[in-house]
C-alpha positions as CSV (number, residue, x, y, z in Angstrom):
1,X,-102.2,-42.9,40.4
2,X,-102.6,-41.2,43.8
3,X,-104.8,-37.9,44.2
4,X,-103.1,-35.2,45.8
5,X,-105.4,-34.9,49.1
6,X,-104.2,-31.1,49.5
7,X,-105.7,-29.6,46.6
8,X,-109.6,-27.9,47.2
9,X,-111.9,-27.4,44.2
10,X,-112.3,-23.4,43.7
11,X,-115.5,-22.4,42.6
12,X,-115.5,-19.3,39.8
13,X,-117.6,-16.6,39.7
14,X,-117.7,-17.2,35.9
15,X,-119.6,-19.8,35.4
16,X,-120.4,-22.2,32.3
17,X,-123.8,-21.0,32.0
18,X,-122.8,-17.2,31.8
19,X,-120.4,-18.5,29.2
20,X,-123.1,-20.2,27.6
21,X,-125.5,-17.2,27.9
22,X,-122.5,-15.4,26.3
23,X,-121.5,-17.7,23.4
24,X,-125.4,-17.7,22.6
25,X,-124.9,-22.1,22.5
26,X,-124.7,-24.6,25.0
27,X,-121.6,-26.9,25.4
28,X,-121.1,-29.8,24.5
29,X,-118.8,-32.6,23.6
30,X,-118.9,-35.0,20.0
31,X,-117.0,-37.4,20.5
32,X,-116.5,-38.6,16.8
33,X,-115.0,-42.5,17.1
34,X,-114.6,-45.2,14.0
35,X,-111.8,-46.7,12.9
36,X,-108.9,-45.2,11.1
37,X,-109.8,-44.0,7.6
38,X,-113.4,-43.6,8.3
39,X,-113.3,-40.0,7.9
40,X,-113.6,-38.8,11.6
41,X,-110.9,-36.0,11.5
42,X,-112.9,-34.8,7.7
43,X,-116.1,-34.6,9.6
44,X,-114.9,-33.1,12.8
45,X,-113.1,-30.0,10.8
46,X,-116.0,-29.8,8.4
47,X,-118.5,-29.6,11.5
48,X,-116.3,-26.8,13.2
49,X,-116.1,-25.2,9.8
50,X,-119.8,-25.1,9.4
51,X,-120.6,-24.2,13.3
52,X,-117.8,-21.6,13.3
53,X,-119.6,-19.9,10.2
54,X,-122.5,-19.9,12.2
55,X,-120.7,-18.4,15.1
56,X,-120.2,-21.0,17.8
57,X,-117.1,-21.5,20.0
58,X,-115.6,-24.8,18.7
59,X,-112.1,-26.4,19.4
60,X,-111.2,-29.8,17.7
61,X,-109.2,-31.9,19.7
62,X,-107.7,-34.0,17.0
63,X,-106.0,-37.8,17.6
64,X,-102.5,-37.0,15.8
65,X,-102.3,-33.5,17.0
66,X,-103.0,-34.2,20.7
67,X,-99.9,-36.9,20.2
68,X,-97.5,-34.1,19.5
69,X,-97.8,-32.8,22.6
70,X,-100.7,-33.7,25.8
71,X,-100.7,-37.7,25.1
72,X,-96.8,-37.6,23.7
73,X,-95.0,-39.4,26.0
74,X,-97.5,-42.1,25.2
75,X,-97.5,-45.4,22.9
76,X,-99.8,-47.7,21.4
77,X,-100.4,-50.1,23.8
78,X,-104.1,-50.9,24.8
79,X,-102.8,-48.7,28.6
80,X,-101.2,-45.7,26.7
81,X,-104.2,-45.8,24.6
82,X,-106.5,-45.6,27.9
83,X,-104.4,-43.2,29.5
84,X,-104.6,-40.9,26.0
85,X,-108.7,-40.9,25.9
86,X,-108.7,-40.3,29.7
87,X,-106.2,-37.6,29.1
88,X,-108.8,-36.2,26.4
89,X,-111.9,-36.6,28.2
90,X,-111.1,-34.2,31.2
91,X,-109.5,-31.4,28.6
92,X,-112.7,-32.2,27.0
93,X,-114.5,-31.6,30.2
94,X,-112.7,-28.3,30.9
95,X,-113.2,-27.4,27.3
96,X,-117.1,-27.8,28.1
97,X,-116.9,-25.8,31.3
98,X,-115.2,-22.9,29.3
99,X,-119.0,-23.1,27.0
100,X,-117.4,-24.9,24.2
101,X,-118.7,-27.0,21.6
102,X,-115.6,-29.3,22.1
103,X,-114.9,-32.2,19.6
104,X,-112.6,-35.3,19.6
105,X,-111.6,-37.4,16.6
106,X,-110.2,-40.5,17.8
107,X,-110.4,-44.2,17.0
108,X,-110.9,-44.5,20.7
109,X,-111.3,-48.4,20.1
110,X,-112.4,-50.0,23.7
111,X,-116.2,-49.2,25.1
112,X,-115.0,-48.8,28.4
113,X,-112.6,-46.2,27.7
114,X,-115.6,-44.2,25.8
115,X,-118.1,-45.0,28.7
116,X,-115.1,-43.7,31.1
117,X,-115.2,-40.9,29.2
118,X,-118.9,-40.1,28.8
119,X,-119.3,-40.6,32.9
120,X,-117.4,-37.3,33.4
121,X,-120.4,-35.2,32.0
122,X,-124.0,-34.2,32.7
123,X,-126.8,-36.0,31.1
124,X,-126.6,-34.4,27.3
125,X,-123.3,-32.9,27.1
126,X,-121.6,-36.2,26.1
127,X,-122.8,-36.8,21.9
128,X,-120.8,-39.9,20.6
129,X,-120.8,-39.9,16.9
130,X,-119.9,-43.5,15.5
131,X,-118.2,-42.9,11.6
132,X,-119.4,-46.1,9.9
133,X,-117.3,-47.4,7.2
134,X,-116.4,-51.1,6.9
135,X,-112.5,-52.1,7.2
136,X,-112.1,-52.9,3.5
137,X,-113.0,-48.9,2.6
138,X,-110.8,-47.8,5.1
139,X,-107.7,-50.1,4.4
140,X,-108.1,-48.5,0.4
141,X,-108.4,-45.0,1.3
142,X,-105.4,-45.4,3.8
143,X,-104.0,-41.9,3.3
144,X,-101.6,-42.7,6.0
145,X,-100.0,-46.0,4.5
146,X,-100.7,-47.5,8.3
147,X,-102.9,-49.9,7.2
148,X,-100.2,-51.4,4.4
149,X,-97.5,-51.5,7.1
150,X,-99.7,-52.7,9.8
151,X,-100.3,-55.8,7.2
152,X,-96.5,-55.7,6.9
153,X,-96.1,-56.5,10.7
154,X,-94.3,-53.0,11.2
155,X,-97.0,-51.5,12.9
156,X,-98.1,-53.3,16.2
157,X,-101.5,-53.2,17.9
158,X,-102.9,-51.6,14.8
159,X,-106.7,-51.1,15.1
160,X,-108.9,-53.2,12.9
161,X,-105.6,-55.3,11.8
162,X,-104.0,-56.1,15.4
163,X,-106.3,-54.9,18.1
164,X,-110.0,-55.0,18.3
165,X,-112.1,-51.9,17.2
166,X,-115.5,-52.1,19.9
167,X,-118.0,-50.5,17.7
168,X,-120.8,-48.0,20.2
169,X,-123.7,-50.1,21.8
170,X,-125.7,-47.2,21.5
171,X,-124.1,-43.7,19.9
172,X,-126.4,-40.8,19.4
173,X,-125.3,-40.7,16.1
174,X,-124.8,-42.9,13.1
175,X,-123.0,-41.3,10.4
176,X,-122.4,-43.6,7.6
177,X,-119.2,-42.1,6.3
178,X,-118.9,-44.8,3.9
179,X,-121.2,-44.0,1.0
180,X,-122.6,-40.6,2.1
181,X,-121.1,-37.0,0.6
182,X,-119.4,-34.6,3.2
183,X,-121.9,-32.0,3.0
184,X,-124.8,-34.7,3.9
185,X,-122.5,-36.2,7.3
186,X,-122.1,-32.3,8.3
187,X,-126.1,-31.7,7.7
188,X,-127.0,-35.0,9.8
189,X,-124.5,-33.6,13.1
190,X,-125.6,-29.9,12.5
191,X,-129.8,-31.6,12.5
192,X,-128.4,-33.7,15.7
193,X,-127.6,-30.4,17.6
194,X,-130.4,-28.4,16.6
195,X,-132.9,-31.4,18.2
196,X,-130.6,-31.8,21.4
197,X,-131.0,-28.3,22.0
198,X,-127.3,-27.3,21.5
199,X,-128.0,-24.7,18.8
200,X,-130.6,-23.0,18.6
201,X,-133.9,-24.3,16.1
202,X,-134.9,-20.9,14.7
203,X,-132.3,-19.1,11.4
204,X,-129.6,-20.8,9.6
205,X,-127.3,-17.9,9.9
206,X,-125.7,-16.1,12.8
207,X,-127.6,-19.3,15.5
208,X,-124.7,-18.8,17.8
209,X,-123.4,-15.6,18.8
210,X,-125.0,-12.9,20.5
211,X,-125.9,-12.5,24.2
212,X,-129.2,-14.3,25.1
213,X,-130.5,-16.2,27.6
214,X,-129.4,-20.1,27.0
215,X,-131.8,-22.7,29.2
């Protein structure tokens, strides 16, 4: 694909870090990634959930939901899959710029697509979250059926069945989603952002909103 060489980046006044001085957080992206069934799209609403309580600016960016509309003109295929994360990174990215805490749940299978992804941010904004659970938990919770049909041979390039799953190298997060409860996954990312600096250390309530300096 060929940039446009007539287009010139305009600079707001409005910048992310009044945003973030504004929101009372800093942005970020978590990009959740496991394979399907291992409870990304739980943990990503039940992180918003909790952040949202506390009064952060979330938006979840989730893998079905993009399909109906940004990323669906696109298939399965290991370049339509490719072409959906890098579709999802930069509204990420923009998401990030508006001061959000942005989060993805997506199998997102290939490292180079997720290291594709992470180059488009800053040291520290980029958090990959890798939701452990072996294959055999996820082909029995199989809420979708997709695993049963993908056995069938009426799914094609099924992740985990038909195409390679590339678990992270080296995630900032570990969240074993396959023997730990809920409330424990949502305590270990809420723990994660509190030490990275994304929200703040001090209260348990009311961490995010207000208008305050944000370094």
């Amino acid at each position: 694909m060929n940039k446009s060489t007539n287009t010139i980046w305009h600079h707001a006044t409005v910048t992310r870090t009044r945003r973030e001085q504004q929101n009372g957080h800093r942005a970020a992206v978590l990009w959740f990634t496991g394979l399907s069934g291992a409870g990304k799209s739980t943990l990503a609403h039940a992180v918003e959930e909790e952040l949202h309580r506390l009064g952060c600016r979330t938006f979840v960016l989730d893998g079905d939901n993009v399909r109906h509309g940004l990323c669906s003109d696109l298939g399965f295929s290991a370049e339509d899959r490719s072409e959906n994360i890098r579709r999802i990174a930069e509204t990420t990215k923009l998401l990030t710029e508006a001061g959000v805490i942005a989060m993805t749940a997506f199998i997102s299978p290939f490292r180079h697509d997720r290291e594709r992804a992470r180059s488009l941010f800053s040291d520290g904004d980029f958090i990959e979250i890798y939701c452990q659970a072996p294959l055999e938990l996820c082909e029995k919770r199989d809420v979708k059926g997709l695993y049963r049909r993908a056995r069938a041979g009426e799914v094609k390039d099924f992740t985990g069945i038909s195409s390679p799953y590339e678990p992270p190298l080296s995630p900032e997060l570990v969240v074993a989603t396959d023997n730990l409860p809920l409330e424990d996954c949502v305590a270990q990312v809420l723990s994660m952002l509190r030490f990275r600096g994304v929200i703040n250390q001090d209260n348990n309530e009311n961490q995010c909103g207000g208008r305050r300096h944000v370094s």
